[in-house]
C-alpha positions in Angstrom: 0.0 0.0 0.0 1.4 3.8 -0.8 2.1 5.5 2.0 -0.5 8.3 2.8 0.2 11.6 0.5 -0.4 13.8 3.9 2.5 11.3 5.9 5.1 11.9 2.9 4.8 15.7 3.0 4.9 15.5 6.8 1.8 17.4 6.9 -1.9 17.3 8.9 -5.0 17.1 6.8 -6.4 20.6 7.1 -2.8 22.2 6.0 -3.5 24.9 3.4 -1.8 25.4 0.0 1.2 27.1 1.5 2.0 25.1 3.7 1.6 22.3 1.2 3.9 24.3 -1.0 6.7 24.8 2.0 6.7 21.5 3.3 7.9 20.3 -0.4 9.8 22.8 -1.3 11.9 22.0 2.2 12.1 18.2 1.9 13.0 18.5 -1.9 16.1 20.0 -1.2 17.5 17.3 0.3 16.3 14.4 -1.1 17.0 15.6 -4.9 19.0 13.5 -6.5 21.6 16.3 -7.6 21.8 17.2 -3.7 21.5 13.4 -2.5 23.0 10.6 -3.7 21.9 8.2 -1.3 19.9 4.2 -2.6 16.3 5.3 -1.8 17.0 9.4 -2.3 15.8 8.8 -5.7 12.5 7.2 -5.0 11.7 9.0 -2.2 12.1 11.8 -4.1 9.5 10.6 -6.9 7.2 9.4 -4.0 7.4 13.6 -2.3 6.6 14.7 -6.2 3.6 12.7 -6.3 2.2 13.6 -3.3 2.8 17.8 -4.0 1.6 17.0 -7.5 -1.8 15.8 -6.0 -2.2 17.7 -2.9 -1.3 20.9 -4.7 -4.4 20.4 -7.1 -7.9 21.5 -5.5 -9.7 19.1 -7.7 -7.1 15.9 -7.1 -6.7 16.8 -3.3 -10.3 16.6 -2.5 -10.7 13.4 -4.7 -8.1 11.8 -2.8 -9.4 12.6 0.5 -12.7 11.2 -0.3 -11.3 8.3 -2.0 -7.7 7.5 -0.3 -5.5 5.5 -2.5 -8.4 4.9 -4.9 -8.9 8.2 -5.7 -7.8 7.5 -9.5 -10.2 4.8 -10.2 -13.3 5.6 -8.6 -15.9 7.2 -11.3 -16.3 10.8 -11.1 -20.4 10.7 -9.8 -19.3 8.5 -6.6 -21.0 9.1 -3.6 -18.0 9.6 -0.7 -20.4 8.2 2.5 -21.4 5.9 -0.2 -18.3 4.7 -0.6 -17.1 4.4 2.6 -20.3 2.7 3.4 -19.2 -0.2 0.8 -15.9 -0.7 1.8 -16.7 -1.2 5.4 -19.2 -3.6 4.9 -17.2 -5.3 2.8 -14.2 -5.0 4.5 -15.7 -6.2 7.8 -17.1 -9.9 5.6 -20.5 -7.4 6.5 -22.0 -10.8 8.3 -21.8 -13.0 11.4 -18.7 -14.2 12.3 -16.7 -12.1 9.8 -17.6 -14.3 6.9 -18.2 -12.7 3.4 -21.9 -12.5 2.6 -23.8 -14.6 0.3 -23.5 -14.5 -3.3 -19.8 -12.8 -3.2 -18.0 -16.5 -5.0 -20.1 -18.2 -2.1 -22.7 -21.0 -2.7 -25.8 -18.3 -2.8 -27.5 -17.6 -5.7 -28.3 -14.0 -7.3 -31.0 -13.9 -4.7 -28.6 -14.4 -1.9 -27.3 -11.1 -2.6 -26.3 -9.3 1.4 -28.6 -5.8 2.4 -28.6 -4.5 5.8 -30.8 -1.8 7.2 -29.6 1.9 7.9 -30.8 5.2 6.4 -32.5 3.1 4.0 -31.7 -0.4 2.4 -28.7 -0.5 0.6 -27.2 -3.6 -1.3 -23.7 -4.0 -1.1 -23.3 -5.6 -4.5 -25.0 -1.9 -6.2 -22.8 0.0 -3.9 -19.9 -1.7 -5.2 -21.0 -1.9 -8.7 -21.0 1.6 -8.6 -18.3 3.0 -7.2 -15.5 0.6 -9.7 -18.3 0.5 -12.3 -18.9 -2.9 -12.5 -21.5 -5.8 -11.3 -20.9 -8.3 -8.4 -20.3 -11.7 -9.1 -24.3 -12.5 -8.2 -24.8 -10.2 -11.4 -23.3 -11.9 -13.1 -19.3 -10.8 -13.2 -17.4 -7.7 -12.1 -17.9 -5.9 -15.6 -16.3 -3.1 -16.6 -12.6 -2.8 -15.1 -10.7 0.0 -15.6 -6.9 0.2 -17.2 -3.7 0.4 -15.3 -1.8 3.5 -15.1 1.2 3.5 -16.9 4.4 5.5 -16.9 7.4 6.3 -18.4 10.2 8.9 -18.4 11.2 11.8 -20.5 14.2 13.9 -20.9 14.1 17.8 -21.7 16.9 20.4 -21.5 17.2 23.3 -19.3 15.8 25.7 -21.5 13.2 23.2 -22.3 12.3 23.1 -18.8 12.6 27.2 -18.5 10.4 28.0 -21.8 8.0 25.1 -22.2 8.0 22.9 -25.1 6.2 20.1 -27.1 6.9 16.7 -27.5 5.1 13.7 -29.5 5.5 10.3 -28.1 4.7 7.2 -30.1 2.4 4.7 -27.8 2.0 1.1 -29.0 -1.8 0.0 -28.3 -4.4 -2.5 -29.0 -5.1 -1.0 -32.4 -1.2 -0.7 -33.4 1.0 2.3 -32.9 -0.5 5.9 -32.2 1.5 9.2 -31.5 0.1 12.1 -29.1 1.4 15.5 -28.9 2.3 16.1 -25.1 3.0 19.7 -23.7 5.2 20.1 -21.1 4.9 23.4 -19.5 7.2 25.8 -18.8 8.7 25.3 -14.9 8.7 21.6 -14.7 11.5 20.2 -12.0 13.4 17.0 -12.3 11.2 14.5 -11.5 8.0 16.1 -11.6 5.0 14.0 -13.1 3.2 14.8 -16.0 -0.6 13.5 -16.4 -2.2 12.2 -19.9 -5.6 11.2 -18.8 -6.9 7.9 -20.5 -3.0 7.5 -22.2 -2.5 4.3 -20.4 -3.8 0.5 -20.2 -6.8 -0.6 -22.3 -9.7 -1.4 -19.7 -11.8 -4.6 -20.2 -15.5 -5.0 -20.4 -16.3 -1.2 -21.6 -14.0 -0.1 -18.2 -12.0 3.6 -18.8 -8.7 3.4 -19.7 -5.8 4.4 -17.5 -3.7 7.1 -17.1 -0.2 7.6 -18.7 2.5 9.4 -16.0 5.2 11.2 -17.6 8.5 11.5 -15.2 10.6 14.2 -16.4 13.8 14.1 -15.9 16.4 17.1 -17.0 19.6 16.5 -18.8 23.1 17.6 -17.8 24.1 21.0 -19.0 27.5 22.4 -20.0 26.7 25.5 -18.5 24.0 25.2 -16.0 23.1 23.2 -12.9 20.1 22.8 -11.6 18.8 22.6 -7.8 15.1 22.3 -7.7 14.1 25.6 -9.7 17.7 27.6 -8.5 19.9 27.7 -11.7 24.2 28.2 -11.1 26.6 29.2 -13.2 29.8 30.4 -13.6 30.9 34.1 -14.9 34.2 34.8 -15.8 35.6 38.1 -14.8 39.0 39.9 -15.6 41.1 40.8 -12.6 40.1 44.5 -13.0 36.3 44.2 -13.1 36.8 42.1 -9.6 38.9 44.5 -8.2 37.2 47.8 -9.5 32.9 46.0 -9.8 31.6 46.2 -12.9 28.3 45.3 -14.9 28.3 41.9 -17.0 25.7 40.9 -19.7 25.3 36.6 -19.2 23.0 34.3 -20.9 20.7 32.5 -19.4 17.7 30.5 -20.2 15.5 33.3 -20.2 17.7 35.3 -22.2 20.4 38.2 -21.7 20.6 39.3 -18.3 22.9 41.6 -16.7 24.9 40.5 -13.3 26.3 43.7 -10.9 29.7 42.8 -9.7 30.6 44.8 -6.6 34.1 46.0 -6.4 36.4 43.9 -4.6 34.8 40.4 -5.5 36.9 37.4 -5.1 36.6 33.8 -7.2 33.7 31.6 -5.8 31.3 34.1 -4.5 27.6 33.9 -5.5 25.6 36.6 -7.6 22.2 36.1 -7.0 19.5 37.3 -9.5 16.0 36.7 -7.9 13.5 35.3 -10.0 15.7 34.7 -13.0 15.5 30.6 -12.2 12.7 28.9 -13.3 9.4 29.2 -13.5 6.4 28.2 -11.2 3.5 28.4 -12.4 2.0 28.1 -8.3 4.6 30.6 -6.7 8.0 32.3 -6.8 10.1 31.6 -9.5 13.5 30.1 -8.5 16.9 32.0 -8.3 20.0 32.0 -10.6 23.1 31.9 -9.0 26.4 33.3 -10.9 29.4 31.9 -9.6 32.1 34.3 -9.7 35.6 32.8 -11.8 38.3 35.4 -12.4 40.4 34.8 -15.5 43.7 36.1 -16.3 45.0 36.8 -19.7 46.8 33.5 -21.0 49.1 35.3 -23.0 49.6 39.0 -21.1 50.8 41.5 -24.2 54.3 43.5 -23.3 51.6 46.4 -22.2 49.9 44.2 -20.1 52.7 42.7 -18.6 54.0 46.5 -17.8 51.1 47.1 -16.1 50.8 44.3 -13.9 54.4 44.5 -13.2 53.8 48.3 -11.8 50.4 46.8 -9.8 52.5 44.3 -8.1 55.3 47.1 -6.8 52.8 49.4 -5.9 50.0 46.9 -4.3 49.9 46.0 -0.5 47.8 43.3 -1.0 48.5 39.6 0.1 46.2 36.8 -1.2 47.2 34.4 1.2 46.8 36.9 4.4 43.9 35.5 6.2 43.1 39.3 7.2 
C-alpha cells in the first residue's frame, strides 16, 4: 500500500496550500538527487513529487481525500459516505462471524445477494458496482474494469524546462501504434509528473482506460546546474572588473541578463539574481546563481605585462593573508 500523501509531506490534513507548498519545497532540497545521492534518495524523491503534485491540485486533493488510494479509479459521480459505506461492509465480511456475505464467489445464488438496514436499504453488491463501475459476481461478473496507469520517463533540457516545449511520443496500443502531442509546460523540475488522462492500459468489459504518468527528468548541462528551480553558473571576470565592480551581460535560459559585480569580488562568490530561475506556475520563480571565476589573460601582451608588473610594486595586497 502507498504511504499516505499527507505522511510523505509530513503534513496534517487541514494544512492549506502554502504550507503544502513549504513542506515540499523543504524536503526537496534534500532528497533531490543532484543534492542526494543516497539508494532510496531517488525514489523517495519521486514518491514527495507525487504527493505535491496531488495535494497541490484543489480538484485531485479533495478526490483523494474522499477516495484515499483509490482516488484514481473511482468514477467521477461517486458518492463519498457511499463509498465508505461499501468498503466497510465489505471489508468487515459485513456478516456474522466475519464471513463474506452470500453471493460474493459463495454457494448463494443471485437472490442471496447481502442488504442491511440503515438510512435506508442498501445492497452492497449496487454500492460496489457503482463506485468501480462494475457488477458483483451475483450479477453476473465484475464488468467493466478500468486500465492500469502507466508510466514512463522523458528527458528535456534546461531551457526546455525554463520555456516550455512540445513533445510527441509514439504509444503502441491494441489497435497498433498511435502518436500524441504532449505539452510540457514551462517550470517543470526534475522528477515532476506529468498526467495524460486515459493515455495508459486498455480497460476490459467497456472499463476507462488508464492514465499515462510522464517522469521528467532534465539533462546535464555544460553551463547550467540545476537545484530544484535555483539555476548556477559560472561568470568569468577579468582581474580588473573584480577589483574595480563592474556590470556583466550573461545568458541564461530566459535570455540576456545583466549581473552587478561589486568591487572587490573574489573567485567563488555567488551573484544572485531573484527570479531569473525557473518558473512556477503556483509561486515564486526560483533563483540564478552566478558563480564568480576570475580569469587572467593566457598570453599578457608586453603592455599588459607593464602594467601588472607596476600593480604588483605598488600593491599592498597579500592573497594568502587571512586578514
Amino acid at each position: 500500500m502507498a504511504r499516505d500523501f499527507y505522511e510523505v509531506l509530513g503534513l496534517s490534513r487541514d494544512a492549506d496550500q502554502s504550507e503544502i507548498q513549504r513542506a515540499y519545497r523543504k524536503r526537496a532540497r534534500t532528497l533531490h538527487p543532484d543534492v542526494n545521492k543516497e539508494p532510496q534518495a531517488e525514489e523517495e524523491f519521486k514518491e514527495l513529487s507525487e504527493a505535491y503534485d496531488v495535494l497541490s491540485d484543489p480538484d485531485q486533493r479533495r478526490r483523494y481525500d474522499a477516495f484515499g488510494e483509490d482516488f484514481r479509479r473511482v468514477a467521477p459521480d461517486v458518492d463519498p459516505d457511499a463509498y465508505r459505506r461499501a468498503r466497510a461492509y465489505a471489508g468487515a465480511g459485513a456478516g456474522a462471524g466475519g464471513g463474506r456475505p452470500r453471493g460474493w464467489g459463495g454457494g448463494g445464488g443471485p437472490s442471496d445477494g447481502f442488504r442491511y438496514s440503515g438510512a435506508g436499504d442498501v445492497d452492497i453488491e449496487d454500492l460496489l458496482g457503482g463506485i468501480f463501475g462494475g457488477r458483483g459476481p451475483g450479477r453476473g461478473g465484475w464488468g467493466p474494469v478500468s486500465g492500469s496507469d502507466h508510466e514512463t520517463e522523458m528527458e528535456v533540457t534546461v531551457e526546455e524546462a525554463y520555456n516550455g516545449t512540445q513533445r510527441t511520443l509514439s504509444i503502441n496500443g491494441p489497435d497498433g501504434p498511435r502518436t500524441i502531442d504532449v505539452n510540457i509546460p514551462a517550470g517543470v523540475v526534475d522528477g515532476q509528473r506529468i498526467r495524460l488522462r486515459g493515455q495508459g492500459g486498455q480497460g476490459s468489459g467497456g472499463g476507462e482506460t488508464g492514465d499515462l504518468y510522464l517522469i521528467v527528468r532534465i539533462a546535464p548541462h555544460p553551463r547550467y546546474r540545476l537545484e530544484g528551480r535555483d539555476l548556477h553558473m559560472l561568470v568569468s571576470l577579468a582581474p580588473w572588473e573584480a577589483a574595480l565592480g563592474s556590470s556583466v551581460d550573461i545568458d541564461t535560459p530566459g535570455g540576456t541578463a545583466t549581473v552587478n559585480v561589486p568591487a572587490g569580488t573574489s573567485s567563488h562568490r555567488r551573484l544572485r539574481l531573484k527570479g531569473r530561475g525557473l518558473p512556477n506556475k503556483r509561486g515564486k520563480p526560483g533563483d540564478l546563481y552566478a558563480e564568480v571565476q576570475i580569469r587572467v589573460p593566457p598570453s599578457p601582451s608586453k603592455k599588459e605585462r607593464e602594467l601588472f608588473e607596476q600593480l604588483a610594486k605598488a600593491s599592498t595586497f597579500d592573497p594568502r593573508s587571512s586578514r
